[in-house]
C-alpha positions as CSV (number, residue, x, y, z in Angstrom):
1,X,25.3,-71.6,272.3
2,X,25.9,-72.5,276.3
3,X,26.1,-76.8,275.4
4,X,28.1,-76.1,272.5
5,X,30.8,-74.0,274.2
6,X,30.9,-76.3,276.9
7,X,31.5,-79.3,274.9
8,X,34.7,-78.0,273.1
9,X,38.0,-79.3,273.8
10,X,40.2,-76.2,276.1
11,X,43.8,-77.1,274.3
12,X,41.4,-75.9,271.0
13,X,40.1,-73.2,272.6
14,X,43.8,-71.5,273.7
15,X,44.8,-72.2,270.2
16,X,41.6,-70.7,268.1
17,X,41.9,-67.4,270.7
18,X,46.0,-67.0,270.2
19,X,45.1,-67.3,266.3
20,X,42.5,-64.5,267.0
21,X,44.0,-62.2,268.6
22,X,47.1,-62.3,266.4
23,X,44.9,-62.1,263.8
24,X,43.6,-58.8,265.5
25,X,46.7,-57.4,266.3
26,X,48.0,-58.1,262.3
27,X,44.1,-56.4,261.3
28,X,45.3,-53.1,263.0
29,X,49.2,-52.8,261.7
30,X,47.9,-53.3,258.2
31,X,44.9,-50.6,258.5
32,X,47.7,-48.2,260.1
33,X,49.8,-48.7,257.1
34,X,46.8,-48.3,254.7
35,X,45.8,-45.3,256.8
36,X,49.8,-44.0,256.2
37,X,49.7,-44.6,252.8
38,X,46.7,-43.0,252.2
39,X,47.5,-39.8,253.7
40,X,44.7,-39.9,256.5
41,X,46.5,-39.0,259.4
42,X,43.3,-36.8,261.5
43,X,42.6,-39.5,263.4
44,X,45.6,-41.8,264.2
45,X,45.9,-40.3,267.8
46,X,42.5,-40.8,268.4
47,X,42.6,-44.9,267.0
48,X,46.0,-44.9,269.1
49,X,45.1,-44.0,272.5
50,X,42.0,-46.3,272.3
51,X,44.6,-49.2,273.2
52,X,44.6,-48.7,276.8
53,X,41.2,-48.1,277.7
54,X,40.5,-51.1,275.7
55,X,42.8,-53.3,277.8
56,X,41.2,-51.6,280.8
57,X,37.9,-53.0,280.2
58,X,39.3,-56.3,279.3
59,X,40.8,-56.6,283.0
60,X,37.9,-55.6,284.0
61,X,35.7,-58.3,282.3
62,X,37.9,-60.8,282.7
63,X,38.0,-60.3,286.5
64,X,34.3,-60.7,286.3
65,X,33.9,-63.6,284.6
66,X,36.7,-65.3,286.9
67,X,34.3,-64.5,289.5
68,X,31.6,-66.2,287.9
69,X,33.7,-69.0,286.7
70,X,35.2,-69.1,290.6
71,X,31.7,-69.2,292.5
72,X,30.5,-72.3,290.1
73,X,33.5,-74.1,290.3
74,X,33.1,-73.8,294.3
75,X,29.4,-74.7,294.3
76,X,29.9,-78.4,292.4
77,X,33.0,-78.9,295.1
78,X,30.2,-78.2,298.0
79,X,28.0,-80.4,295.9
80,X,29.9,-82.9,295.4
81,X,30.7,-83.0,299.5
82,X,27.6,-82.5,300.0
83,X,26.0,-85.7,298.2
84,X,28.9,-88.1,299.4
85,X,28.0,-87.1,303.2
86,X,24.3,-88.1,301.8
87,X,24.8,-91.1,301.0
88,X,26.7,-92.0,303.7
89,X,24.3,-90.7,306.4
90,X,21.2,-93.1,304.3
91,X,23.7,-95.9,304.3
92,X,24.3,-95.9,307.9
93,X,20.5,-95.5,308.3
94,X,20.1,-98.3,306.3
95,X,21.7,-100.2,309.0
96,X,19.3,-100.0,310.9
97,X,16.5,-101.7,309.2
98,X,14.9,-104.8,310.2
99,X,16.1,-107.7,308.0
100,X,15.5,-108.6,305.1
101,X,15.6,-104.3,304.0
102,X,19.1,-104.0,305.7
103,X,20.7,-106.7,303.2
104,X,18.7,-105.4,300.3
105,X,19.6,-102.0,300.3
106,X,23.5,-102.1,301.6
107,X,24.8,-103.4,298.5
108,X,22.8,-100.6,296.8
109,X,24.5,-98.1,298.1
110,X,28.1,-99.3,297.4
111,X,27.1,-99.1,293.7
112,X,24.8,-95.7,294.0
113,X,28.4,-94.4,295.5
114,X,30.7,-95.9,292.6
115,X,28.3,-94.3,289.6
116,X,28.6,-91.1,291.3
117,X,31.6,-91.0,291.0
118,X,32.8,-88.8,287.5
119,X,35.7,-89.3,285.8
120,X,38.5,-86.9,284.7
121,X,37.6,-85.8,281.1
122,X,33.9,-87.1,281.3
123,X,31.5,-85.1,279.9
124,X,27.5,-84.5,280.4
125,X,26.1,-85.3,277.4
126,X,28.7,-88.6,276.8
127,X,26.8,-91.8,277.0
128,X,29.1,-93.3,279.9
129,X,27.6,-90.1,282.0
130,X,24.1,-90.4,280.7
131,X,24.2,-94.3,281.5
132,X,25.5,-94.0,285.0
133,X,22.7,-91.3,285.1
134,X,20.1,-93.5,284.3
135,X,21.4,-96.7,286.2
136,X,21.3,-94.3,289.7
137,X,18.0,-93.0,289.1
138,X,17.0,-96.8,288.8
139,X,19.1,-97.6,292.6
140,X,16.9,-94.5,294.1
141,X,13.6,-95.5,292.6
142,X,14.9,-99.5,294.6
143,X,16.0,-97.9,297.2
144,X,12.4,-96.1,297.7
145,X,10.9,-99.2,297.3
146,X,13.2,-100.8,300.3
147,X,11.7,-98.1,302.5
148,X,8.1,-98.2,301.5
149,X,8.1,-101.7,301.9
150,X,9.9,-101.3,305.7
151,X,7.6,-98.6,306.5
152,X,4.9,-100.7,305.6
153,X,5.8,-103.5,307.6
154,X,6.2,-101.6,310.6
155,X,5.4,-98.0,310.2
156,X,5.9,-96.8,313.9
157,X,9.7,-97.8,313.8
158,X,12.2,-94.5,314.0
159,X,15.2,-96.0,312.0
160,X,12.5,-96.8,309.2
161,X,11.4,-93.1,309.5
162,X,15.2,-91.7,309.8
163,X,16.1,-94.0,306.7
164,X,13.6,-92.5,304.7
165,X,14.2,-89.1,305.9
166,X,18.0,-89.5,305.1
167,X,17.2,-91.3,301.1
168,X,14.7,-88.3,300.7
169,X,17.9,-86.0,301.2
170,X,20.3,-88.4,299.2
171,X,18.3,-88.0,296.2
172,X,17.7,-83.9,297.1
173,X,21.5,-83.7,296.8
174,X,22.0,-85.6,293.9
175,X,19.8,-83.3,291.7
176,X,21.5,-80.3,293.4
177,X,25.0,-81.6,291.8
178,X,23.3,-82.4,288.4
179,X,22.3,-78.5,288.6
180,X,25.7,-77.3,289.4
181,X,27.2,-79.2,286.9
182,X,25.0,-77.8,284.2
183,X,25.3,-74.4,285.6
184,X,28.0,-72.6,283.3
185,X,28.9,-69.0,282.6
186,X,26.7,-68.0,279.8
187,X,28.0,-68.2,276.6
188,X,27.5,-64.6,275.4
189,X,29.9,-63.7,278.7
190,X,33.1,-65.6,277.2
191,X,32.3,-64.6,273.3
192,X,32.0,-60.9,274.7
193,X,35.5,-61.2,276.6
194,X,37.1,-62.4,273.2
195,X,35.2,-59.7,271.8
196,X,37.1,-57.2,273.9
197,X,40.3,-58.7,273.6
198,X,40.2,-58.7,269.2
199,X,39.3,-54.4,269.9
200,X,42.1,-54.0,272.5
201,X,45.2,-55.5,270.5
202,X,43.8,-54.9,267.3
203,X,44.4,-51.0,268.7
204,X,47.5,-51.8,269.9
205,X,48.8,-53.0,267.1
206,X,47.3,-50.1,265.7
207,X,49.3,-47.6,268.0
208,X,52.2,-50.0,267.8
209,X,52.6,-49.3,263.8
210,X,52.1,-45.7,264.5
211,X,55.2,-45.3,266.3
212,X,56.9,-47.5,263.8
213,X,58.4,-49.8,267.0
214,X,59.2,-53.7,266.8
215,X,55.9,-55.3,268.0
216,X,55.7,-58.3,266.9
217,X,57.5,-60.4,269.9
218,X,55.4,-58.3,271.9
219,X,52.3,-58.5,270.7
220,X,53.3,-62.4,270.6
221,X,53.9,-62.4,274.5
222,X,51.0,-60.2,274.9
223,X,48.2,-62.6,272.9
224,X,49.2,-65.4,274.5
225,X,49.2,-63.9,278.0
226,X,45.4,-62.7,277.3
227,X,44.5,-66.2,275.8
228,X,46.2,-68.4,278.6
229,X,44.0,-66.2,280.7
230,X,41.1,-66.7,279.0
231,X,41.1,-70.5,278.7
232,X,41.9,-70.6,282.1
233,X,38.6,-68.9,283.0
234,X,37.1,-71.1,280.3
235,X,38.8,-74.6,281.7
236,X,37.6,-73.6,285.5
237,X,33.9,-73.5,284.2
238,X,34.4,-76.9,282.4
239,X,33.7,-79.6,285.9
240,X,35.7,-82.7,285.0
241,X,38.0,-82.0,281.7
242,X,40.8,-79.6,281.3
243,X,43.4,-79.2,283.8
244,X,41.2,-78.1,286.6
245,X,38.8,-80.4,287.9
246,X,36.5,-81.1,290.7
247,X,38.0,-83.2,293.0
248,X,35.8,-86.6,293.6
249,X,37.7,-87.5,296.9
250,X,35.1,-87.5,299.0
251,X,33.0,-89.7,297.4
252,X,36.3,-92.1,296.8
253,X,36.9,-92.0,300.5
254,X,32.9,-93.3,301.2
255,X,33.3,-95.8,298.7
256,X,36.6,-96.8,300.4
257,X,34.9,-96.8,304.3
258,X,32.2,-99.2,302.6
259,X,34.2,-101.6,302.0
């Protein structure tokens, strides 16, 4: 349920969730009219007043699932600062090998940095991602051989030792990323917040065609108020597509100091 959420377009999502709730709010005028024309009136208080407590709890989830949405969206940010200072640190490092290890591995790291690097609107299971994936796991397992090879040669050299010490943390950091990336608000979280919202309109609607008032325009206003909301929580757990994204500037501004 998570990797299919996750994969859906955001624009479709806002659209599918003002359809719902409109739906929702339609769902309980027409049972109040059904109710009205059917005589059964015992209850209509009851089904009315339900509208606000329903909201309530919608605030309330919402809020939560910001929070959620909030402290994953800050962790691939750390991440992402976290891996370009990585890098950096093992390239410098790698500056200090004897030759021929500090020619090998420099331009390595140039291109490690670059397929890092992830573009607005990529996503993780495209096969530009998974390539770029699989062509960095192939750098580190090079860049691993660099430094056996210089520990080898010499093993009682510090830079060889720092080097090593500073690729072991380069690739630590990388993995860290991959697992914020794929880190998302459970599924069940967002379906249970639309849940909410369908109950609260659909009884305000409800109440709405009780006191026989114009609420269309309203509940219009009010849909797409909860649904901008929503997607908004929903876009902010999605890393690199939708309008909020994870900023990649630190590793742009590595690749930049390179050269």
């Amino acid at each position: 349920m998570d990797n299919w959420l996750v994969t859906q377009d955001e624009w479709l999502v806002y659209a599918l969730t003002i359809v719902v709730l409109l739906g929702a709010v339609e769902g309980g005028v027409l049972l109040a009219r059904y109710r009205h024309r059917r005589g059964l009136r015992e209850s209509e208080q009851f089904l009315s007043v339900l509208a606000a407590p329903s909201i309530g709890l919608l605030a309330l989830m919402v809020g939560f699932t910001f929070s959620l949405a909030l402290t994953r969206f800050e962790a691939r940010k750390a991440a992402v600062l976290d891996e370009a200072n990585a890098i950096g640190t093992a390239a410098l490092r790698g500056r200090m090998l004897a030759d021929p290890y500090r020619d090998a591995v420099a331009p390595m790291f140039k291109e490690y940095a670059r397929l890092r690097v992830v573009g607005r609107g990529s996503r993780m299971d495209s096969a530009e991602t998974v390539a770029a994936m699989r062509r960095s796991q192939v750098i580190q397992d090079a860049l691993w051989d660099q430094a056996t090879a210089a520990a080898n040669a010499d093993p009682r050299q510090v830079p060889t030792g720092l080097f090593v010490q500073s690729l072991n943390d380069m690739i630590d950091t990388s993995e860290t990323r991959l697992t914020a990336a794929r880190n998302h608000v459970p599924g069940v979280v967002f379906f249970m917040l639309e849940g909410i919202a369908v109950v609260g309109l659909g009884f305000t609607g409800y109440g709405a065609a009780q006191a026989a008032t114009q609420h269309r325009i309203a509940m219009l206003v009010m849909a797409v108020m909860i649904a901008s909301v929503i997607t908004l929580v929903f876009d902010l757990d999605s890393p690199q597509s939708g309008l909020i994204t994870v900023s990649q500037q630190p590793l742009l501004d590595l690749i930049q100091g390179m050269g």
